[in-house]
C-alpha positions as CSV (number, residue, x, y, z in Angstrom):
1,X,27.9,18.0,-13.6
2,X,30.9,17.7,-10.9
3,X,28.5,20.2,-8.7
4,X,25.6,17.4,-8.8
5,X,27.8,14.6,-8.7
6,X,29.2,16.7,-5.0
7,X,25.7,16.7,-4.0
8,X,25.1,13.0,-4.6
9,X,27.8,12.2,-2.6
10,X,27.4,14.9,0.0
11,X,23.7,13.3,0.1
12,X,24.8,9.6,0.7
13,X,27.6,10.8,3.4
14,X,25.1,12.3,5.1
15,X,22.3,9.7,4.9
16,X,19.7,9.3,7.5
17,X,19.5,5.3,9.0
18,X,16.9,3.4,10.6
19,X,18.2,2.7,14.2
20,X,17.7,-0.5,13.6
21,X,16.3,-4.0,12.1
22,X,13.2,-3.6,14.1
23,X,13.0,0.0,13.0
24,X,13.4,-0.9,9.5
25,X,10.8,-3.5,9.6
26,X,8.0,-1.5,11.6
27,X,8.5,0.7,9.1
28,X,8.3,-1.3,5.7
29,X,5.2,-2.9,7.7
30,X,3.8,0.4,8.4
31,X,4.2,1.0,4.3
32,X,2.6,-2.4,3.4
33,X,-0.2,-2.2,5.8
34,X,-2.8,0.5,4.5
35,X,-5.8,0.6,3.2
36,X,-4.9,-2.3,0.6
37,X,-5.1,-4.8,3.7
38,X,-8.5,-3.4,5.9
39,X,-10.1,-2.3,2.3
40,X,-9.3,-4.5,-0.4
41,X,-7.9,-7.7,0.3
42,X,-11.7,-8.1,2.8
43,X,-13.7,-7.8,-0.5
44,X,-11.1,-9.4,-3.1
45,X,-11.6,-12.6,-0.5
46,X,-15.4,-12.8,-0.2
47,X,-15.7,-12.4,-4.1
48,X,-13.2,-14.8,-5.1
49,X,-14.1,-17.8,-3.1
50,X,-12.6,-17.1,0.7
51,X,-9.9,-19.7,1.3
52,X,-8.9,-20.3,-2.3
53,X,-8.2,-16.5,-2.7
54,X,-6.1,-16.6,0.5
55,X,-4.3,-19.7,-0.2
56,X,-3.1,-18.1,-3.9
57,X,-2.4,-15.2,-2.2
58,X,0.0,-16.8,0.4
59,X,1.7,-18.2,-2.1
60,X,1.9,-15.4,-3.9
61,X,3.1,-13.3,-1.4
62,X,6.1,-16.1,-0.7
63,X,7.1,-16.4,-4.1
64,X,6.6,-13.4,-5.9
65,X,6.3,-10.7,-3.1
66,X,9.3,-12.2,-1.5
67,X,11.2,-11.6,-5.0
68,X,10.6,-8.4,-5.7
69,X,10.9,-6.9,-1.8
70,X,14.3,-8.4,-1.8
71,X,15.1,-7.0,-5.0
72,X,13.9,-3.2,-4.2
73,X,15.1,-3.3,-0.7
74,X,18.7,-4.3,-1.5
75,X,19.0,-2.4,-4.5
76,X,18.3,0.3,-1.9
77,X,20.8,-0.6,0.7
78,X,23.2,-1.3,-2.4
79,X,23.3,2.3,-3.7
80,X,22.2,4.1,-0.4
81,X,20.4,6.1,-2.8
82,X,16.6,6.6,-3.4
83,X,14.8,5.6,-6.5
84,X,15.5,8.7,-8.2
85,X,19.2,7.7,-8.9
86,X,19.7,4.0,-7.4
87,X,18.7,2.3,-10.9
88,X,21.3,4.6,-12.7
89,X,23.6,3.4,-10.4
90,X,23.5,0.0,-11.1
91,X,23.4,0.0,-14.8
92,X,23.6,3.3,-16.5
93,X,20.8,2.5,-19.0
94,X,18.4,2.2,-16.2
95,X,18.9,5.2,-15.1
96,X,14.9,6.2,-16.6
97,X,13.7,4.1,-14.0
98,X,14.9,6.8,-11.7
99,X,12.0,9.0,-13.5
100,X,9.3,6.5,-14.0
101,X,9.9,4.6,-10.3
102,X,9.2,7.9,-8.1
103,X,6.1,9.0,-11.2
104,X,4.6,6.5,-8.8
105,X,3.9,7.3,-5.6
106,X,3.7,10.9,-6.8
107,X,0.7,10.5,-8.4
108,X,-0.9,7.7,-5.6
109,X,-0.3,10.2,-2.7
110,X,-2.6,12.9,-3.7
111,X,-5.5,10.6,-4.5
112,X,-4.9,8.6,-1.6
113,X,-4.7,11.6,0.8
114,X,-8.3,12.4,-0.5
115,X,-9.3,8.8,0.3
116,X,-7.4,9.3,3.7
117,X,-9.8,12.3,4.4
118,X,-12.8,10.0,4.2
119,X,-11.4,8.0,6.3
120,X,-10.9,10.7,8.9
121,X,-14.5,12.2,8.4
122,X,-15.4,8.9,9.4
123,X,-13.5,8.7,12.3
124,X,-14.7,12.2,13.7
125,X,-18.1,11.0,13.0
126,X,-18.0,8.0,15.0
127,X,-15.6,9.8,17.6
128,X,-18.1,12.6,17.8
129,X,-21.1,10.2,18.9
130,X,-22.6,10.5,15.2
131,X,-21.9,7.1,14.3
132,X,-25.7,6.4,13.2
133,X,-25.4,9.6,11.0
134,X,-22.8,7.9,8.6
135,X,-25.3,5.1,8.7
136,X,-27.5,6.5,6.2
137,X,-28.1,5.7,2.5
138,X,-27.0,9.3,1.8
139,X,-23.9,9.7,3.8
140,X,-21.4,9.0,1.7
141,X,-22.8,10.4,-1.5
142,X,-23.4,13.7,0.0
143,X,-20.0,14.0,1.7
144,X,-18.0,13.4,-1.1
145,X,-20.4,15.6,-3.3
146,X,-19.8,18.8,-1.7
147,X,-17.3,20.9,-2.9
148,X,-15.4,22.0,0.2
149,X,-16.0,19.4,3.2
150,X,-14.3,16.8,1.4
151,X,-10.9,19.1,0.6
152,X,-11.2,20.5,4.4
153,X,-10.3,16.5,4.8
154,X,-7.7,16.1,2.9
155,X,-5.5,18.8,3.4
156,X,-5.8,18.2,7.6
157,X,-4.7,14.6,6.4
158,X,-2.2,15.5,4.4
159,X,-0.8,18.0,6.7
160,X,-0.4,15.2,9.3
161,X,1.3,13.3,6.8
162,X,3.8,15.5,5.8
163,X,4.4,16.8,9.4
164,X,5.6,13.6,10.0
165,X,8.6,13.4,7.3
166,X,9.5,17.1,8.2
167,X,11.0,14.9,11.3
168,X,12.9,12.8,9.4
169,X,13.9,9.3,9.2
170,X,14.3,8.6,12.8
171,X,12.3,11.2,15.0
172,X,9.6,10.8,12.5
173,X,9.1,7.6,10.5
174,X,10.7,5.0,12.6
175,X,9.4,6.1,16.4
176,X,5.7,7.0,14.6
177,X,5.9,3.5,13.0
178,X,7.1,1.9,16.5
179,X,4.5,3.5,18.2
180,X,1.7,3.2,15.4
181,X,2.3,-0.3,14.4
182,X,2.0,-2.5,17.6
183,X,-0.9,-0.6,18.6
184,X,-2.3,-1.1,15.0
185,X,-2.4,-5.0,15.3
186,X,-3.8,-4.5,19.2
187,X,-6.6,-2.8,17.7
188,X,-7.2,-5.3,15.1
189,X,-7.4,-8.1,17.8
190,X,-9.6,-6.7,19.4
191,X,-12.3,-6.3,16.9
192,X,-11.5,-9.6,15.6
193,X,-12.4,-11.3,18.8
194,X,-15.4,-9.4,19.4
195,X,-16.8,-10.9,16.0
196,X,-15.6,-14.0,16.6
197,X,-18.4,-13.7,19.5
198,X,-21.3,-12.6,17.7
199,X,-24.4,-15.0,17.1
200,X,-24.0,-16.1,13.8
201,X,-20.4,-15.3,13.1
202,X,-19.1,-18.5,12.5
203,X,-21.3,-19.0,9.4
204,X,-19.1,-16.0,8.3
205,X,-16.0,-17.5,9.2
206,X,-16.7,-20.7,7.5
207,X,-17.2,-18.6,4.3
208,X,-14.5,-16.3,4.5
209,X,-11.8,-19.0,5.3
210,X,-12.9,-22.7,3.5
211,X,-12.4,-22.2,-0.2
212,X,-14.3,-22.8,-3.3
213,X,-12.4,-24.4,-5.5
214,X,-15.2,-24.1,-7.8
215,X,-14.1,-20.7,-8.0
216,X,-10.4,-21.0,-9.0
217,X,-9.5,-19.5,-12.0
218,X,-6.8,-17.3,-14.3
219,X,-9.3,-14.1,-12.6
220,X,-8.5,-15.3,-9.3
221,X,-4.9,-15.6,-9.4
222,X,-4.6,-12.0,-11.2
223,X,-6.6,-10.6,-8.5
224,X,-4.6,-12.2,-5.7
225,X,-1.3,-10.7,-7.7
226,X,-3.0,-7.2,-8.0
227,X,-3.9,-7.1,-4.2
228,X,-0.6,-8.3,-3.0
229,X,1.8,-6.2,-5.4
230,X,-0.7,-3.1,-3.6
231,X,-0.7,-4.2,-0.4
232,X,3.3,-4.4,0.0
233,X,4.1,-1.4,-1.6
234,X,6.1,-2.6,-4.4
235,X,7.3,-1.0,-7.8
236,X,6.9,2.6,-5.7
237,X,10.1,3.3,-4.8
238,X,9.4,3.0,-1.1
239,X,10.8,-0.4,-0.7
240,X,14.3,1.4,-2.7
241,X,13.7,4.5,-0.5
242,X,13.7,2.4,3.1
243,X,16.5,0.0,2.0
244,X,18.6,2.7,1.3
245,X,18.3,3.9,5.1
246,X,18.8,0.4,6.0
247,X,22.2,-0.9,7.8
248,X,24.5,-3.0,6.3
249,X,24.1,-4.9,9.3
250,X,21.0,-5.6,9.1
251,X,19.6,-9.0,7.8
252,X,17.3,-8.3,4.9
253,X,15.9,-11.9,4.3
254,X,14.7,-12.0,8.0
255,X,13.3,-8.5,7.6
256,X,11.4,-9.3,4.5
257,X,10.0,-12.8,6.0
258,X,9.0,-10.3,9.4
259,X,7.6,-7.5,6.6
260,X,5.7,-10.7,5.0
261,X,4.4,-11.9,7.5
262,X,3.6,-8.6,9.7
263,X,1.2,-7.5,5.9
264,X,-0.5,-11.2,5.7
265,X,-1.6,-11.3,9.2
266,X,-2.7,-7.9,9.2
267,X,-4.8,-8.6,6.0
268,X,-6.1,-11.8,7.5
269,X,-7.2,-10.3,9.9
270,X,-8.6,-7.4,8.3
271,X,-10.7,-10.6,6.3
272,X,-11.9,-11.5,10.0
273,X,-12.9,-8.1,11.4
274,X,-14.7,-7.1,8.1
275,X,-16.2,-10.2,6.1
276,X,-18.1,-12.3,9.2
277,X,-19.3,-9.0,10.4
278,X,-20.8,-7.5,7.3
279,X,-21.7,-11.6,6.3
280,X,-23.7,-12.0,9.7
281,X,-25.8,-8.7,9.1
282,X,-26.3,-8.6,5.7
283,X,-25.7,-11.9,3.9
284,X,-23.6,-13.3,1.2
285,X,-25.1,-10.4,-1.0
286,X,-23.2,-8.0,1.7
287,X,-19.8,-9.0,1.1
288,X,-19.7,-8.6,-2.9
289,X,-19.7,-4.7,-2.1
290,X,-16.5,-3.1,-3.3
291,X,-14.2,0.0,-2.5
292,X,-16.1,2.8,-1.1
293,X,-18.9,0.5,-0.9
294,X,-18.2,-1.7,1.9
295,X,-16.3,0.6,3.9
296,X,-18.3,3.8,3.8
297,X,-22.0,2.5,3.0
298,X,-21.7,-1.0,3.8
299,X,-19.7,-1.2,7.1
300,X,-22.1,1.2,8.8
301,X,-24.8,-0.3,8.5
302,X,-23.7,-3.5,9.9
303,X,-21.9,-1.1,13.2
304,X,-25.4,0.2,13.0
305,X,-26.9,-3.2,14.1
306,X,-24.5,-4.3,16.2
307,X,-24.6,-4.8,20.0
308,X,-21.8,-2.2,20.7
309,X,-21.5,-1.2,17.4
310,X,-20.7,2.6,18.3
311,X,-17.3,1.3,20.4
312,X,-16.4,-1.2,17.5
313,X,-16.9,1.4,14.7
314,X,-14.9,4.2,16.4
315,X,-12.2,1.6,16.9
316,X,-12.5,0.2,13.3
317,X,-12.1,4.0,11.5
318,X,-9.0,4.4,14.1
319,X,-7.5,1.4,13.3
320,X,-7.9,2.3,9.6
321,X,-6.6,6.2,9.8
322,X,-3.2,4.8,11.2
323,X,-2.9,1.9,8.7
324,X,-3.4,4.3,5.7
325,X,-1.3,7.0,7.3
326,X,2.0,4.5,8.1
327,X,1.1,4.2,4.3
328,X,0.6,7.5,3.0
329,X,3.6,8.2,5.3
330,X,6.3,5.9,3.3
331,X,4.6,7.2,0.0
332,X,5.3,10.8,0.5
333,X,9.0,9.7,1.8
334,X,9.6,7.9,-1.5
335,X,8.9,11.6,-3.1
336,X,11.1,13.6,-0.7
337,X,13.4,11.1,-0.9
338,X,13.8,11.3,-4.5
339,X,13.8,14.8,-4.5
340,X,16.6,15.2,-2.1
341,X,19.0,12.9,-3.9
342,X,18.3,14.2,-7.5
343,X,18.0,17.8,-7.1
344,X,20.2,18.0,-3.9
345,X,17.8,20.2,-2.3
346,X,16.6,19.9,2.2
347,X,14.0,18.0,3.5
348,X,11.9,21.2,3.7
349,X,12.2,22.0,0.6
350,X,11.4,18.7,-0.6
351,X,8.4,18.5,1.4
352,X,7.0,22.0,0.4
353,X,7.2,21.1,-3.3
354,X,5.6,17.6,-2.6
355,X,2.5,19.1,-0.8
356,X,2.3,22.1,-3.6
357,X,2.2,18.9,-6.3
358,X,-0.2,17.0,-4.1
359,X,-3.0,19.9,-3.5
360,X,-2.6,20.8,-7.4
361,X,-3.6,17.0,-7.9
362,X,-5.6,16.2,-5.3
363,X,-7.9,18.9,-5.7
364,X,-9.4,17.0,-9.0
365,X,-9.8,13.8,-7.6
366,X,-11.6,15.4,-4.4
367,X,-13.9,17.1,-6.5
368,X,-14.3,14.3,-9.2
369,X,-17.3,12.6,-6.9
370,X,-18.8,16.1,-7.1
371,X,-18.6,19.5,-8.7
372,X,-16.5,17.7,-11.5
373,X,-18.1,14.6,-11.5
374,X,-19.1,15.6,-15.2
375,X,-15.3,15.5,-16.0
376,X,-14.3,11.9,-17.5
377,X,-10.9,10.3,-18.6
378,X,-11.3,7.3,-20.6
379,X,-14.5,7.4,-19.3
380,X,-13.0,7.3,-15.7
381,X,-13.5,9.7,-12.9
382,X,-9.9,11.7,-11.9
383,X,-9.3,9.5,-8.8
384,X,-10.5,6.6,-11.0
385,X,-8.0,7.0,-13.5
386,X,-5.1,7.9,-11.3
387,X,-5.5,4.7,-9.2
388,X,-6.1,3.2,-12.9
389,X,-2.1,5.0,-14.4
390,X,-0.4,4.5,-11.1
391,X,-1.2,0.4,-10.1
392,X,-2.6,-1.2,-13.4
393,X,-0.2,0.1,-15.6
394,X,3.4,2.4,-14.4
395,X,3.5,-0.3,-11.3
396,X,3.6,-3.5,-13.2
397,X,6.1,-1.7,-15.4
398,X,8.3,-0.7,-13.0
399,X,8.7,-3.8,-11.9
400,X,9.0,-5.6,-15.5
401,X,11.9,-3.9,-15.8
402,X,13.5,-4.3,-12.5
403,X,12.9,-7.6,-13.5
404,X,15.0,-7.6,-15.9
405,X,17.9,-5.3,-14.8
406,X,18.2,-7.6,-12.5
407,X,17.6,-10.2,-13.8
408,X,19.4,-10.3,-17.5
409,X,21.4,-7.3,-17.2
410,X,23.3,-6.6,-13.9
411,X,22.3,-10.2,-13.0
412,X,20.9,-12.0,-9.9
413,X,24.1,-11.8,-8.0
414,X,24.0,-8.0,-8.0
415,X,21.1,-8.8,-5.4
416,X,22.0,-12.1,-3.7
417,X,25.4,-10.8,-2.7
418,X,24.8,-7.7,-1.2
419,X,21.2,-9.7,0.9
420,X,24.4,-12.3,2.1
421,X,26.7,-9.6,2.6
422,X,27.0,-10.4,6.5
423,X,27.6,-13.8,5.5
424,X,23.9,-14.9,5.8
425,X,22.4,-17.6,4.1
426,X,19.8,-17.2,1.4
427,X,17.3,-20.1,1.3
428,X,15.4,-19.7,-1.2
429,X,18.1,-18.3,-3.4
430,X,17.2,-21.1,-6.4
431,X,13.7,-19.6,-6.2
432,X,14.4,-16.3,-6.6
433,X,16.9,-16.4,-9.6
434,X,14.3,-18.7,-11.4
435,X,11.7,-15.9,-10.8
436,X,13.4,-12.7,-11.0
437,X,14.6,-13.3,-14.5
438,X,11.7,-15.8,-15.8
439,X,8.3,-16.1,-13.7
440,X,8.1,-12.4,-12.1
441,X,8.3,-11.0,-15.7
442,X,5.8,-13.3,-17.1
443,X,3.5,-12.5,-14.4
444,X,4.0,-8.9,-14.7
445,X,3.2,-8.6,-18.0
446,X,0.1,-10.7,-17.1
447,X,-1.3,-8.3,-14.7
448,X,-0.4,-5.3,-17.0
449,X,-2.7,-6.7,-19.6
450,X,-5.3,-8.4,-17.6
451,X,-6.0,-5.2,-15.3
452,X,-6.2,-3.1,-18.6
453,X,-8.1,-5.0,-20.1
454,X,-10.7,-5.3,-17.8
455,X,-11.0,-1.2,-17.1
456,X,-11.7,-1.1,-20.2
457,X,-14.7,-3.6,-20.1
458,X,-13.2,-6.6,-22.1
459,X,-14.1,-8.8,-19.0
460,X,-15.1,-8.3,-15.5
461,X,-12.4,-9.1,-12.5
């Protein structure tokens, strides 16, 4: 025991830091922004009523985002300790958070490297000059079908991804995320202006951004809570994981506003590069497509029409291999991270087990869409129903109970002293004790049941 406890302490001696509060925030960004913002939040938006999905989401992401970034990134700074031991070390009997937290991202990073090697496929395609290829009906079904093309994808992608936290904290996460990020919301621009410019678009617009309030309901707000506790990478340990390599100097209410407000416009965005485009070529009909659907079958088809569609789609697969890689990036980091602290072992080492536990699980949920396609859980493929364990169920309970460690046990102060630790003041202070120990738990246990419940066909979301 005293030769772990030395290694603790050895560890949070010898801690890595961010720079910087611009480093820290480029790279909390780069965690938020992924393929949650250019995949999911486009679709979620067009199916539940444009605007009225957007406004609930805003205020989602102010209210209940805002409370439980706050929470994971100065329970992170607090400890200077990753997930795998920071709960412990604010109340004891917390400590099997330190297991379930980093559970998380360990089982998202394989499946979403596998989804990052589609994304790359696509990218060479378009790259390549093939951009009419992916176009076809049978493009997608036949890539992911085959047995070895599809795990040739993901392994390049997640070798890039772990060469990247071989370079640590600073040479590797923070200058990739300062380089990737800015260049990220350039390229979104971009697109989003040429839409703006095509005939027709601003029948698109006028869908995607005036709501239907006819279309308000319980499903809407769930949905808007789902896509925002995804998109900003909370209850993964990766908010713990950055705080802890945070500064003490470092204002964390102005880095979660920047954080905030870096994901929404990204996503908003992401709503105007996607949902006028794909409304303009193919309808109202068009936009209901989901997941897979609209990026890889639907998405095509409308580059396909476009005047300069070739340019726009090699720009739109770029923009979305460096939003899911400044993701898959922190969610690998959360691993390592863990790793590191609780077992006292390198980086490399770290690294090398991560990528050994990745391939053993990836491999399944690569070949789930094809050679074991006949292979159900719950009646879900493998990639299915790890997407299904890791965000509809261990995410919303991670957070329940950070929710109420922090809220009934250690207490709200244990938070709200260390984010005014520089002698800062916390606006919406009221609002976050009121939620952390009474609306955030409600809503939690909301989602946890709702999502279940509809996987398992009780309703449709």
């Amino acid at each position: 025991m005293r030769e772990r406890g030395f290694n603790m302490e050895h560890n949070k001696k010898e801690r890595s830091s961010f720079s910087g509060g611009i480093g820290f925030v480029l790279a909390a960004a780069g965690s938020a922004v992924g393929l949650g913002n250019l995949w999911r939040f486009p679709y979620l938006a067009a199916q539940y009523g444009g605007g009225i999905f957007i406004l609930v989401y805003i205020i989602l992401a102010l209210t209940f985002g805002f409370t439980l970034m706050t929470t994971e990134i100065a329970i992170g700074r607090k400890t200077k300790q990753s997930p795998g031991t920071a709960y412990k070390a604010i109340n004891k009997k917390f400590g099997f958070l330190g297991v379930l937290a980093p559970i998380v991202p360990v089982i998202i990073l394989p499946y979403y490297c596998v989804i990052g090697g589609w994304v790359v496929k696509y990218m060479v395609t378009f790259v390549s000059g093939h951009g009419l290829d992916a176009a076809a009906d049978s493009f997608f079904g036949n890539f992911v079908g085959n047995s070895i093309s599809p795990m040739i994808y993901f392994a390049v992608y997640l070798g890039l991804t772990a060469a990247v936290i071989l370079l640590g904290v600073n040479k590797g996460i923070e200058k990739i995320s300062k380089f990737l990020m800015p260049l990220l919301l350039i390229i979104s621009v971009i697109i989003s202006i040429y839409i703006f410019t095509l005939p027709g678009a601003s029948a698109g617009i006028k869908y995607y951004l005036l709501p239907d309030f006819t279309k308000f309901s319980l499903k809407t707000v769930c949905a808007a809570m789902g896509q925002m506790f995804y998109s900003m990478s909370l209850a993964m340990g990766i908010m713990v994981t950055y705080g802890s390599y945070t500064k003490n100097e470092t204002s964390l209410i102005k880095s979660v506003n920047q954080i905030e407000i870096f994901d929404t416009v990204v996503a908003l965005l992401a709503g105007f590069m996607v949902v006028p485009a794909v409304y303009v070529f193919s309808g109202e009909a068009g936009t209901k497509a989901s997941g897979a659907g609209l990026m890889f079958v639907t998405l095509p088809k409308v580059f396909e029409q476009m005047r300069g569609g070739t340019i726009i789609g090699i720009l739109f697969f770029v923009l979305v291999f460096l939003a899911a890689l400044t993701s898959s990036i922190s969610i690998m980091e959360a691993i390592v991270s863990s790793f590191m602290d609780r077992f006292g072992i390198s980086r490399k080492k770290s690294v090398a087990i991560c990528i050994i536990i990745s391939i053993i699980m990836g491999i399944p949920s690569s070949l789930g869409n094809g050679a074991w396609a006949h292979i159900k859980i719950l009646g879900m493929d493998f990639l299915t129903f790890f997407d299904y364990i890791s965000n509809s169920v261990l995410m919303p309970i991670v957070a329940l109970c950070t929710c109420i460690l922090i809220g009934w046990v250690a207490g709200a102060k244990t938070v709200t002293d260390e984010v005014k630790r520089n002698g800062e003041k916390m606006n919406r202070e009221k609002l976050y004790n009121v939620m952390i120990k009474y609306i955030a738990p409600v809503m939690l246990v909301i989602i946890l049941i709702t999502y279940s419940m509809a996987q398992f066909g009780f309703f449709t979301m």
